[in-house]
ZAMARGU-4260 file (C-alpha; in steps of 0.2 Angstrom, whole numbers, plus 5000, padded with zeros to 4 digits):
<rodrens>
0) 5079/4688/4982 | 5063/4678/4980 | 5059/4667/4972 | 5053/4675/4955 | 5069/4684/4953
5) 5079/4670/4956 | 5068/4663/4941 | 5072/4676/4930 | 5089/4677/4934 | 5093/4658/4929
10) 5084/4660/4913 | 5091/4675/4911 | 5111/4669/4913 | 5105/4652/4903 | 5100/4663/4887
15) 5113/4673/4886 | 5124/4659/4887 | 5116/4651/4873 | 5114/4666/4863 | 5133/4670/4866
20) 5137/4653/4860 | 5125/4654/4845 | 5134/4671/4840 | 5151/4663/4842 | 5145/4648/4833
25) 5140/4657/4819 | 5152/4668/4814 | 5166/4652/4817 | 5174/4656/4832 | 5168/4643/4841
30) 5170/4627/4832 | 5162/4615/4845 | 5155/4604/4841 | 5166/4602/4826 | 5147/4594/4817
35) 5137/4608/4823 | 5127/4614/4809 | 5128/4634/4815 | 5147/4634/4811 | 5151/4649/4801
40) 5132/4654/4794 | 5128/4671/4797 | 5110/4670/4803 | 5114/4662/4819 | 5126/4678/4821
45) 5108/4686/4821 | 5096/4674/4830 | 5112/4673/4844 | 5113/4690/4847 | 5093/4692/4848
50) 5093/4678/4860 | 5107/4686/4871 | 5097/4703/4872 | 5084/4693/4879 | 5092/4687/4892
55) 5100/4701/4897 | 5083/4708/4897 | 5078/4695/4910 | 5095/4697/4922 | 5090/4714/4923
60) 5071/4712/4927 | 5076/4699/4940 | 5088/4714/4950 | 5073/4727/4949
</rodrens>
């Protein structure tokens, strides 16, 4: 794997970790932070998941 893929694959796992916990966030099964302004509104459900898909997109660029 060089180093390109390599690239793409870390930012891919990072965004759809951060997407994940945006999604979880916002539709309150995550409550950590407990301050965290996402907590159980809806458009993070939204803005999560987009942000998930995109870095799935990116894992699977990084394999081909």
């Amino acid at each position: 794997m060089n180093a390109n893929a390599m690239s793409l694959l870390l930012v891919g796992i990072v965004l759809l970790a951060l997407g994940l916990l945006f999604v979880g966030q916002g539709s309150g099964l995550i409550r950590w932070p407990a301050s965290s302004f996402m907590i159980d509104e809806t458009r993070w459900i939204y803005y999560g998941g987009a942000i998930a898909l995109a870095g799935l997109a990116f894992i699977i660029l990084s394999r081909r």
